[in-house]
C-alpha positions as CSV (number, residue, x, y, z in Angstrom):
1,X,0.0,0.0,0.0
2,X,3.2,2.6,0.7
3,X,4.4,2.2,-2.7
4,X,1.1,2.7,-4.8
5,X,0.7,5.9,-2.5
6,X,4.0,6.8,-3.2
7,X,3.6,5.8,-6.9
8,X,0.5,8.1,-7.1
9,X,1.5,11.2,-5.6
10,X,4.5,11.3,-7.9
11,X,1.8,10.8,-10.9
12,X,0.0,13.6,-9.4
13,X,2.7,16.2,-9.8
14,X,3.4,15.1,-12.9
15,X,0.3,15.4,-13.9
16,X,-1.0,18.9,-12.0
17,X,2.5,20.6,-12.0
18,X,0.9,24.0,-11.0
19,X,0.1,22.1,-8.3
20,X,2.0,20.8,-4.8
21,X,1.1,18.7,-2.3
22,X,-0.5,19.6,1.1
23,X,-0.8,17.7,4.4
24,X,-3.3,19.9,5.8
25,X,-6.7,20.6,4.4
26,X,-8.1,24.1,4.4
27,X,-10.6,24.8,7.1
28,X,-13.7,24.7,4.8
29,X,-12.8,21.2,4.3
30,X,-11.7,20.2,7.5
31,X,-14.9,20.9,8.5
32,X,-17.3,18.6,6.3
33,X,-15.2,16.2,8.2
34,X,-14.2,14.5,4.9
35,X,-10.3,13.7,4.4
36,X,-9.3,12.7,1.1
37,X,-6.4,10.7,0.6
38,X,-4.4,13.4,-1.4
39,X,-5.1,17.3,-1.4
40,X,-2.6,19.5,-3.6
41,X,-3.3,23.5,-3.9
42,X,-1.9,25.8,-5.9
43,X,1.2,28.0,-4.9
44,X,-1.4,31.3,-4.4
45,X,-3.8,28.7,-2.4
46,X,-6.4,29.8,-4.9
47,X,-6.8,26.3,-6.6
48,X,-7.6,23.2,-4.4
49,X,-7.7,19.8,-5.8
50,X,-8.0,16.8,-4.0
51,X,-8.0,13.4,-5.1
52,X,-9.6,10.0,-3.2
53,X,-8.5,7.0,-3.6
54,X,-10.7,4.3,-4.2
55,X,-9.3,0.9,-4.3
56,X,-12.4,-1.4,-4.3
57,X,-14.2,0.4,-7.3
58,X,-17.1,1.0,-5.2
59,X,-17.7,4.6,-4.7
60,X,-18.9,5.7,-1.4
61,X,-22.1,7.5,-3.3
62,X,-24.1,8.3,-0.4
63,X,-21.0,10.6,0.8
64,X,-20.3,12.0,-2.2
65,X,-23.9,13.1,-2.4
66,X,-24.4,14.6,1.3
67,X,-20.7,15.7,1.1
68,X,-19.0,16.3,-2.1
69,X,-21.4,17.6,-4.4
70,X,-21.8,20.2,-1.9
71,X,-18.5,21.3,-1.4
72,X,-18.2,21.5,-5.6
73,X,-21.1,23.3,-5.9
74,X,-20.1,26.3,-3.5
75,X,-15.9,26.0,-4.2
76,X,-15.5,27.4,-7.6
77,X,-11.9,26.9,-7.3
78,X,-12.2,23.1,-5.8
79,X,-12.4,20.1,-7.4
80,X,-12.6,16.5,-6.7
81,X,-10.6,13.3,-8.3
82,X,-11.1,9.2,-7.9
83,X,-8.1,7.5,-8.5
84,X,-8.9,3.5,-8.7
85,X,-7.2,0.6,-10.1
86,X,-7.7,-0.8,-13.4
87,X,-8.6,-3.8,-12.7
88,X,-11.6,-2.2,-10.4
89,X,-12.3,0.0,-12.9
90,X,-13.0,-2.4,-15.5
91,X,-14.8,-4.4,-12.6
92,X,-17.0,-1.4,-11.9
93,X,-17.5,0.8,-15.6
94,X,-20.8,2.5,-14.2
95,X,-17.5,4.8,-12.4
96,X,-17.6,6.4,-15.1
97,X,-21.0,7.1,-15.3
98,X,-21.2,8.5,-11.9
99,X,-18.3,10.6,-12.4
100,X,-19.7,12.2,-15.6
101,X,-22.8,13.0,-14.2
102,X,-21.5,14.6,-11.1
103,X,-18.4,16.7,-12.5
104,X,-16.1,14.4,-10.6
105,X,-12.5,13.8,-12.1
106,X,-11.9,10.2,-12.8
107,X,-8.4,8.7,-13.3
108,X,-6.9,5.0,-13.4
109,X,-3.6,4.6,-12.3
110,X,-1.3,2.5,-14.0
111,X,2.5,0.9,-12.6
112,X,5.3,2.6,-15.1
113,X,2.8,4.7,-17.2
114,X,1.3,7.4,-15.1
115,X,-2.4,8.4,-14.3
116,X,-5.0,7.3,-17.3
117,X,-7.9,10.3,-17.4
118,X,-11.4,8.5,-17.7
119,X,-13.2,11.8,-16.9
120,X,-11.7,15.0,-17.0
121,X,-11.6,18.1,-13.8
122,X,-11.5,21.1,-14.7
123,X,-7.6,21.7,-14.1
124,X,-7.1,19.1,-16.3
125,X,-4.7,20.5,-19.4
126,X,-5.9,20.2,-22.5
127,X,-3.2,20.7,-25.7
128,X,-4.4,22.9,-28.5
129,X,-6.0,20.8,-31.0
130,X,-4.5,20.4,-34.2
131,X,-5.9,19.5,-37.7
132,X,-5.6,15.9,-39.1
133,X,-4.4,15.5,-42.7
134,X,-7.4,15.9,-45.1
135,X,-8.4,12.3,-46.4
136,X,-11.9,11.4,-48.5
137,X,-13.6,8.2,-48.1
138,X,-13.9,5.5,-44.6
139,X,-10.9,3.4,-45.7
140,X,-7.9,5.5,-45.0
141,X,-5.3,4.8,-48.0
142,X,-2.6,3.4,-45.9
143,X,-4.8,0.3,-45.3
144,X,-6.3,0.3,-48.7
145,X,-2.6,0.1,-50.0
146,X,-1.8,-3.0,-47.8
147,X,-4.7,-4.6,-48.9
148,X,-3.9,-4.7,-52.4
149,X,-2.5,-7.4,-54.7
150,X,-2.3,-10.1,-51.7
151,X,-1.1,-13.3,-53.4
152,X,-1.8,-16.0,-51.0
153,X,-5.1,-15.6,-50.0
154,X,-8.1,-17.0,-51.9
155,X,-10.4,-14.1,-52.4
156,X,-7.9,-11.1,-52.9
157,X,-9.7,-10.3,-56.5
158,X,-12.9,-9.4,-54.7
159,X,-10.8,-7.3,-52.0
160,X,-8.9,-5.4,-55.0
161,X,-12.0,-5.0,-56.6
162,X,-13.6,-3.3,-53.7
163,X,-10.4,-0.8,-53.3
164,X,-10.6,0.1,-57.1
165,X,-13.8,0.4,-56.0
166,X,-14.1,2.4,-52.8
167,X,-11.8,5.2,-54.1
168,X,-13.5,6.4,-56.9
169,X,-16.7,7.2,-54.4
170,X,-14.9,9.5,-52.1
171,X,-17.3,10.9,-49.0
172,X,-20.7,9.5,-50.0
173,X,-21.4,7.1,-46.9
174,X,-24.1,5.4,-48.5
175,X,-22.6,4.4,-51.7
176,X,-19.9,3.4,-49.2
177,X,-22.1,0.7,-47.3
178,X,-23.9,-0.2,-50.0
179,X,-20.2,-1.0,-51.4
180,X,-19.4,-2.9,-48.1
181,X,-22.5,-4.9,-48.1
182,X,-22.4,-6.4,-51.7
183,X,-18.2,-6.9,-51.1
184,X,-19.5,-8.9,-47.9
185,X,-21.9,-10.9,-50.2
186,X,-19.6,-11.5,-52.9
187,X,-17.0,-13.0,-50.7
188,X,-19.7,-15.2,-48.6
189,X,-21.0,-16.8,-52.1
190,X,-17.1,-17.0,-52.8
191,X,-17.4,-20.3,-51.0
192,X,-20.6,-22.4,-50.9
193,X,-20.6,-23.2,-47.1
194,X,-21.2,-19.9,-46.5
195,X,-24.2,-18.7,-48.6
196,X,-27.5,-17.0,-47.3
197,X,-25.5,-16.1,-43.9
198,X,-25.3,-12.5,-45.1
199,X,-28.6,-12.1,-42.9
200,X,-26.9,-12.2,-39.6
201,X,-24.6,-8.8,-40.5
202,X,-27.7,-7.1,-42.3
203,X,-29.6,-7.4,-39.1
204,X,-26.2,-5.5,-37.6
205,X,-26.2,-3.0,-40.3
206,X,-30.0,-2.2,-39.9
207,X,-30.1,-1.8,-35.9
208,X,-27.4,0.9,-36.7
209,X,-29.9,2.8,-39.3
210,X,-32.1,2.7,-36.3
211,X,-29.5,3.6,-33.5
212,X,-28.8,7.1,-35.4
213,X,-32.3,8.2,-36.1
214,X,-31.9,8.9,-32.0
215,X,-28.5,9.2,-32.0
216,X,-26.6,10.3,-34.9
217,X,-23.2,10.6,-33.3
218,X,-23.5,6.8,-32.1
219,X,-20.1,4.5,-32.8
220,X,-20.2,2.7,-36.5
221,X,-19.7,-0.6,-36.0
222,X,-20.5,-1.4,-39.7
223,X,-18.1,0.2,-41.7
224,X,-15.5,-0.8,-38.9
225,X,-16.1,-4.3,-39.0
226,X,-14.9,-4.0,-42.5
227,X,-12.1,-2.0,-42.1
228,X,-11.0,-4.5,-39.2
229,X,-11.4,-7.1,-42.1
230,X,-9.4,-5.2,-44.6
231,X,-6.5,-4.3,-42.4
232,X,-6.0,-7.9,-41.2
233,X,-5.8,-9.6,-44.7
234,X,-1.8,-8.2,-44.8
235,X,-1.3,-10.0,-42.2
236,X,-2.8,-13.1,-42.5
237,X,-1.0,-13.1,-46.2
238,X,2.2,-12.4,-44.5
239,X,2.1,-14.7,-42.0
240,X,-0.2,-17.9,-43.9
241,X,1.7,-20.6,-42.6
242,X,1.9,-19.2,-38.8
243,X,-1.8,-19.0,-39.2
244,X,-2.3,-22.5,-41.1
245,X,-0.5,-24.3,-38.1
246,X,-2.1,-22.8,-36.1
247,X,-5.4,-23.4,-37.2
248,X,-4.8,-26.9,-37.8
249,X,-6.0,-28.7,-34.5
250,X,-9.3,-26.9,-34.7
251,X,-9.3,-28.4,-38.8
252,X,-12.2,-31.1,-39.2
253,X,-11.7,-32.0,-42.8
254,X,-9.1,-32.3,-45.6
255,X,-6.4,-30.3,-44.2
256,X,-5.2,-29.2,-48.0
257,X,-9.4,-27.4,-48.2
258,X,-8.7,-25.1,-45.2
259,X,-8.6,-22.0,-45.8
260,X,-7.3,-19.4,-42.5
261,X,-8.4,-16.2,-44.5
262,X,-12.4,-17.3,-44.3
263,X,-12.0,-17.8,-40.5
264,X,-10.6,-14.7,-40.2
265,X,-13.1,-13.2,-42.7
266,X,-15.9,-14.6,-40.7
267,X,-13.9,-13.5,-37.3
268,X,-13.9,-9.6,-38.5
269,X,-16.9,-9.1,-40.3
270,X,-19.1,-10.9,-37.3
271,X,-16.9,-9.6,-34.4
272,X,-19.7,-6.7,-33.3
273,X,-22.6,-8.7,-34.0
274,X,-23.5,-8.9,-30.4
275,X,-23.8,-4.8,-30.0
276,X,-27.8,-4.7,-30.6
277,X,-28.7,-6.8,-27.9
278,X,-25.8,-5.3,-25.4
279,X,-27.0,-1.8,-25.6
280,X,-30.6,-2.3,-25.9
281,X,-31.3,-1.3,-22.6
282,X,-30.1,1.8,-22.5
283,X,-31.1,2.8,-26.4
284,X,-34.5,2.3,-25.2
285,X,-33.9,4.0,-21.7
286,X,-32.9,7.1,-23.7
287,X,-36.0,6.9,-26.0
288,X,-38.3,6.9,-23.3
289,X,-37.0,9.0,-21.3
290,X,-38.6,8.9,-18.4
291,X,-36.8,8.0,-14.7
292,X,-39.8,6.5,-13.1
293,X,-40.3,3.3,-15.9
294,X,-37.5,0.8,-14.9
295,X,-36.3,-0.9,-18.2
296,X,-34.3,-4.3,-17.9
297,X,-33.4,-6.6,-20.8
298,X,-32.3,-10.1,-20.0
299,X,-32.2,-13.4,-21.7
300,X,-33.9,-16.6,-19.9
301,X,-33.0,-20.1,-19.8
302,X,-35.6,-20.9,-22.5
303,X,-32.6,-20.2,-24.9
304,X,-30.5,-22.5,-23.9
305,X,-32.7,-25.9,-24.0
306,X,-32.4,-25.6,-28.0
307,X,-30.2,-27.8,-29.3
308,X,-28.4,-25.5,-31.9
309,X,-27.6,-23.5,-28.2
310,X,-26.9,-26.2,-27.1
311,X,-24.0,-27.3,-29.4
312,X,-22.7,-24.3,-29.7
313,X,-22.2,-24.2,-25.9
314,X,-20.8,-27.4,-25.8
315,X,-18.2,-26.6,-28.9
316,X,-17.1,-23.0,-27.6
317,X,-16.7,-24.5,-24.1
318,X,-14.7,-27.1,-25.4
319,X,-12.5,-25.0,-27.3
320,X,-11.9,-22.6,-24.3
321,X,-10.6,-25.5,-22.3
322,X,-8.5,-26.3,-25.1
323,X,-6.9,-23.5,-25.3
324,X,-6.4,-23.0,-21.7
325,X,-4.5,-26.7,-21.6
326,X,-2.3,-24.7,-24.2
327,X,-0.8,-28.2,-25.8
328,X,-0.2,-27.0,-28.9
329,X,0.8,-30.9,-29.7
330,X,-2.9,-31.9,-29.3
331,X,-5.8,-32.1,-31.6
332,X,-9.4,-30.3,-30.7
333,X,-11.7,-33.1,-30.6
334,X,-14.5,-30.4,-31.9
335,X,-16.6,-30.6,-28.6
336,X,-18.4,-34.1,-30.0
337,X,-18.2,-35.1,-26.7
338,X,-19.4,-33.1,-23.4
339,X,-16.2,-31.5,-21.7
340,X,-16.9,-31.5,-17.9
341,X,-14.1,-28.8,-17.0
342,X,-15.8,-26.9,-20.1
343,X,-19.3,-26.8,-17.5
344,X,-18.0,-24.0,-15.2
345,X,-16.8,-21.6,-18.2
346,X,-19.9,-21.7,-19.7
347,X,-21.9,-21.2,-16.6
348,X,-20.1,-17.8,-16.1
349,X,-20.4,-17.4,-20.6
350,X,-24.3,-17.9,-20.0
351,X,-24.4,-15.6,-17.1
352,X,-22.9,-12.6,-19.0
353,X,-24.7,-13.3,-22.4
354,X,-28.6,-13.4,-20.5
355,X,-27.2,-10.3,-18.3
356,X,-26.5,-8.9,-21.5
357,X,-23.5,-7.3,-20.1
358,X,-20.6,-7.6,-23.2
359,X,-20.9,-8.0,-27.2
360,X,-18.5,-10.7,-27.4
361,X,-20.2,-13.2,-25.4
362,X,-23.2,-12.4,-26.9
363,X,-21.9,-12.3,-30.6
364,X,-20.0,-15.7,-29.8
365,X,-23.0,-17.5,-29.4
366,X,-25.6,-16.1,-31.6
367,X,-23.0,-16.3,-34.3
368,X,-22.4,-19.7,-33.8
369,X,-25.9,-21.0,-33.0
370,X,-27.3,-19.5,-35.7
371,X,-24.8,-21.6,-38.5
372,X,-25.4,-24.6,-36.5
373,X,-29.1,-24.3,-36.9
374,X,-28.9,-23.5,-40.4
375,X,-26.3,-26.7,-40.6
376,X,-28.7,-28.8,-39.5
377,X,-30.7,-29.5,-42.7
378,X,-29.9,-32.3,-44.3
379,X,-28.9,-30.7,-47.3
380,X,-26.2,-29.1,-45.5
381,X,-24.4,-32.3,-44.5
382,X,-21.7,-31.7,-46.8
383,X,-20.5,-28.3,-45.6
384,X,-20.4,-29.2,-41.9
385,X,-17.0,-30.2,-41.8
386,X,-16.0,-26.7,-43.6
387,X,-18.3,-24.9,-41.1
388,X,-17.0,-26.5,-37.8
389,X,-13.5,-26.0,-39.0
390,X,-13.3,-22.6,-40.0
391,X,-16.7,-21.0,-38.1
392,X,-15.7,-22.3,-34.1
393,X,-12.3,-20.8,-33.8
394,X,-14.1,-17.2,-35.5
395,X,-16.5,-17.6,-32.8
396,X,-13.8,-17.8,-30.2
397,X,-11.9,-15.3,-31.2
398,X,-15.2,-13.0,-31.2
399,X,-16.2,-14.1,-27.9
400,X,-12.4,-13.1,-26.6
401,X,-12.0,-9.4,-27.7
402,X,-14.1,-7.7,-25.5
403,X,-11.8,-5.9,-22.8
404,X,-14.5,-5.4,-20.5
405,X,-14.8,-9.3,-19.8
406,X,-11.0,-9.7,-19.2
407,X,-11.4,-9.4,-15.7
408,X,-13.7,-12.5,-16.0
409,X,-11.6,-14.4,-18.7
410,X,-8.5,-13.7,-16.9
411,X,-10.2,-15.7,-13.7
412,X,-10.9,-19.1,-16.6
413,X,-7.3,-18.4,-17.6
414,X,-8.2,-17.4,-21.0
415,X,-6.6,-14.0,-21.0
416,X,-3.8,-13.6,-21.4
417,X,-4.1,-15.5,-24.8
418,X,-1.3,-17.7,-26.0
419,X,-1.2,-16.5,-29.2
420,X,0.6,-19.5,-30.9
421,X,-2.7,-21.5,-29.4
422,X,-5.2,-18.9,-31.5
423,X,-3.4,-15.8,-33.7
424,X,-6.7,-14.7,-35.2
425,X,-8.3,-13.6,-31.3
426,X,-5.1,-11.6,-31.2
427,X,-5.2,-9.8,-34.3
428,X,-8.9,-8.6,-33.6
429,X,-7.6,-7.2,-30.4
430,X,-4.8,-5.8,-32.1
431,X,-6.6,-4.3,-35.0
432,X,-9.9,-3.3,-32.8
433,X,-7.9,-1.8,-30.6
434,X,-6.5,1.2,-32.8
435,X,-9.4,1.2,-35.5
436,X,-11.6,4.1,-34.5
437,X,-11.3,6.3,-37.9
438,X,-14.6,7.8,-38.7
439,X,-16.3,6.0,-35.9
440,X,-18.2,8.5,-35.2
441,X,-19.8,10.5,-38.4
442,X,-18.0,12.2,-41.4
443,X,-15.4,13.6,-39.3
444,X,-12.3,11.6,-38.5
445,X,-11.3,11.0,-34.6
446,X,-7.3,10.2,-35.8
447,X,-4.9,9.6,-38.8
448,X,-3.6,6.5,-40.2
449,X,-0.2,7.9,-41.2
450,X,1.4,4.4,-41.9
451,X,0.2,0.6,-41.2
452,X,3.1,-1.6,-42.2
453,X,3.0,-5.2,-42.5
454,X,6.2,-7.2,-43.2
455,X,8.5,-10.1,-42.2
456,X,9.0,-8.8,-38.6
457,X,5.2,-8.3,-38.3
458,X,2.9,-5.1,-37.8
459,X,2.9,-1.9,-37.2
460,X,0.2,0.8,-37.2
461,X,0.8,5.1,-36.8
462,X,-1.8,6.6,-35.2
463,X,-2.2,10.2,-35.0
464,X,-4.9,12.7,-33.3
465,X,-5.6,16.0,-33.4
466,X,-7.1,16.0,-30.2
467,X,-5.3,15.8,-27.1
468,X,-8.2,14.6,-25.0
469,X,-10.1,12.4,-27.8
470,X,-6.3,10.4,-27.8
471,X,-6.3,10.4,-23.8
472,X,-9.7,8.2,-23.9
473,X,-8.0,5.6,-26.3
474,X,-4.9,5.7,-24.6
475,X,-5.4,3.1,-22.1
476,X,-6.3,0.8,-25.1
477,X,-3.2,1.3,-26.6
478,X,-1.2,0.1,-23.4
479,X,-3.5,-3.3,-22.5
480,X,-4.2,-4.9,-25.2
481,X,-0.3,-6.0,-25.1
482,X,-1.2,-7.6,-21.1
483,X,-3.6,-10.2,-22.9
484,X,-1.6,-11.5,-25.5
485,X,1.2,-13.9,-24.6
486,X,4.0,-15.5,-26.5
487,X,3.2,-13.4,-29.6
488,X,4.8,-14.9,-32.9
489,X,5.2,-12.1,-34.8
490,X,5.1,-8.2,-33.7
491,X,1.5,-6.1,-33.0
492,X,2.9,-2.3,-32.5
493,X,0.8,0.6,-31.9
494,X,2.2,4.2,-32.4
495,X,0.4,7.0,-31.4
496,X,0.7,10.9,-30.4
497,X,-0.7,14.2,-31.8
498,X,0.0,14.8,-35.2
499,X,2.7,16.5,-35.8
500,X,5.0,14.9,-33.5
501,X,5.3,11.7,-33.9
């Protein structure tokens, strides 16, 4: 406990230099008979900050509301910080929330980095923004330039076609998706076992339409899921074989028919699937708008007694004991057989999917219950094999990228992920992680300056114009190394404010 206080009050000069340190409070707050762990002031004593430290993520919010609010409401010149750890923060994201709405500052601290703002005070610095290069269109060209001309994958005609394509139609959104969606078709009848799934993203792509008729500066995940897609191809050419080995104990057919770059096409295009259902809630919270209706979406066990739920349980459970044995000598048996140490994974997977609480979970399953219903028909007896092979690691990989579960994936020993076990969940952490160009409307939130793909492995430039916009991703940029393990080829991430970097 005496070095993380130590630790923090050194990130707390660094980050407030205007600011010292203070042992004693001044009398307006000694008197609320509240003592914050940390109280700095400014060298006039005009400025008072304090900061509390919070280690269980459970903010004290009857205090804050008798006390603190208070105190900010008649000290102009006072404001008030929670400092928490980040694995209580990610345990506890409604933090946030209550920090927002109540002008509270809200940092995480992190070991050998410094404090990560969540929400800002108001003696928070904020750089002069500067303006990102000028570039048409939702595929920045430094992907689109990757992209082309791949030579080991099976489908790169249709991906050149769509970046001859794509760059002739410049700012026109709709074209755009309308682009995206037929690509996405092309490529699924590009391979029998996969046609009439296009359904399952449409259903994604038409929830959005709806999201923004409330909403119109709600996150794409659309047009991202594509560019996710796009910006992984590179790398899956580069690195085939890596990614053939790989994906060979989870192959349940000829091994010369598998194919890596159709489970990774059906890993990024399907990866946000599960969004609808995880947010909901609150899009129909905000439409009503009324405090006094109480609004709660869950799923019920009625789900899980059908059999193409239940198969897909039983297969991603058995693959996430698989990969948790990490024996990269032995061979998926493709969950024919009930896995008993698979039981308590799934409990917890079931748990989160019917509390609706994360995208990935939920994504995992519908995803994969949805081809094992449509597998079912006889007629589909022959593409089974291609489906199982190439569909259950996709479906993994989804149900793995969602950082707000880690805390709970970390507990089954699933995160960090042995990347030489499954590459594919890594790249979709790797690629998710940075891709938030245009994410948000016409207007671009960063920069692709370079992504480079070669023999050492990857390497993407991101640059912001915005100082604080690049502080919220931040933390992004510095986990999504802590849940990847054993890495066989490089996943680098370099950011700043344009300019300087």
């Amino acid at each position: 406990m005496r070095d993380i206080n130590k630790l923090i009050k050194k990130y707390l000069v660094k980050e407030y230099p205007q600011f010292s340190l203070i042992t004693k409070s001044p009398i307006w707050l000694r008197k609320c008979r509240w003592n914050p762990k940390y109280k700095l002031q400014t060298d006039d004593k005009k400025k008072t900050l304090v900061a509390d430290l919070i280690l269980s993520g459970a903010i004290p919010k009857f205090q804050y509301s008798r006390i603190v609010k208070p105190l900010l409401d008649d000290h102009i010149n006072f404001q008030v910080l929670i400092i928490t750890l980040e694995e209580n923060y990610e345990d506890n994201p409604d933090m946030k929330i209550f920090c927002e709405k109540n002008g509270i500052g809200l940092k995480i601290v992190i070991p050998g980095i410094g404090l990560q703002t969540v929400t800002k005070t108001n003696f928070d610095y904020s750089q002069e923004k500067r303006e990102l290069p000028e570039e048409e269109g939702w595929f920045p060209a430094a992907i689109l330039d990757s992209a082309r001309g791949l030579d080991k994958i099976g489908f790169s005609d249709i991906i050149d076609d769509f970046i001859d394509h794509v760059e002739t139609i410049g700012n026109d959104e709709q074209q755009t998706i309308d682009l995206v969606h037929n690509t996405i078709d092309s490529l699924l009848q590009y391979h029998p076992s996969f046609k009439g799934q296009f359904g399952q993203f449409m259903k994604l792509s038409n929830f959005e339409k709806l999201l923004k008729l409330s909403n119109p500066d709600s996150s794409d995940h659309v047009l991202h899921s594509f560019r996710v897609f796009l910006a992984g191809c590179p790398v899956i050419n580069e690195f085939y074989e890596s990614f053939q080995n790989a994906h060979r104990p989870f192959c349940k057919m000829e091994p010369s028919k598998l194919r890596v770059e159709y489970a990774w096409f059906l890993t990024a295009i399907f990866h946000d699937i599960g969004k609808p259902k995880e947010v909901m809630e609150q899009f129909i919270i905000d439409q009503i708008d009324d405090e006094d209706v109480k609004i709660s979406i869950t799923g019920n066990e009625n789900r899980w007694v059908k059999e193409h739920n239940i198969t897909a349980r039983r297969v991603l459970g058995s693959l996430g004991v698989f990969i948790v044995n990490e024996n990269e000598e032995e061979e998926w048996d493709g969950g024919i057989i009930e896995d008993e140490d698979a039981s308590d994974i799934t409990t917890e997977w079931i748990r989160i999917y019917d509390e609706m609480k994360s995208h990935a979970v939920i994504g995992a399953f519908d995803f994969l219950g949805d081809l094992f219903k449509k597998a079912a028909a006889a007629g589909e007896r022959k593409h089974r094999p291609f489906i199982i092979t190439h569909a259950s690691s996709a479906a993994i990989s989804i149900l793995l990228h969602d950082w707000k579960i880690w805390p709970d994936l970390r507990k089954m020993k699933l995160i960090p992920i042995n990347v030489p076990m499954i590459p594919m969940a890594a790249l979709l952490i790797y690629i998710d992680t940075w891709d938030n160009y245009k994410r948000s409307g016409e207007n671009p939130l960063n920069y692709i300056r370079e992504y480079c793909v070669d023999s050492e492995g990857v390497c993407v430039q991101v640059e912001w114009g915005d100082y604080d916009l690049m502080c919220k991703d931040e933390i992004g940029y510095i986990e999504y190394k802590k849940a990847l393990k054993n890495l066989i080829f490089s996943l680098n991430i370099k950011y700043g404010i344009t300019g300087t970097i």
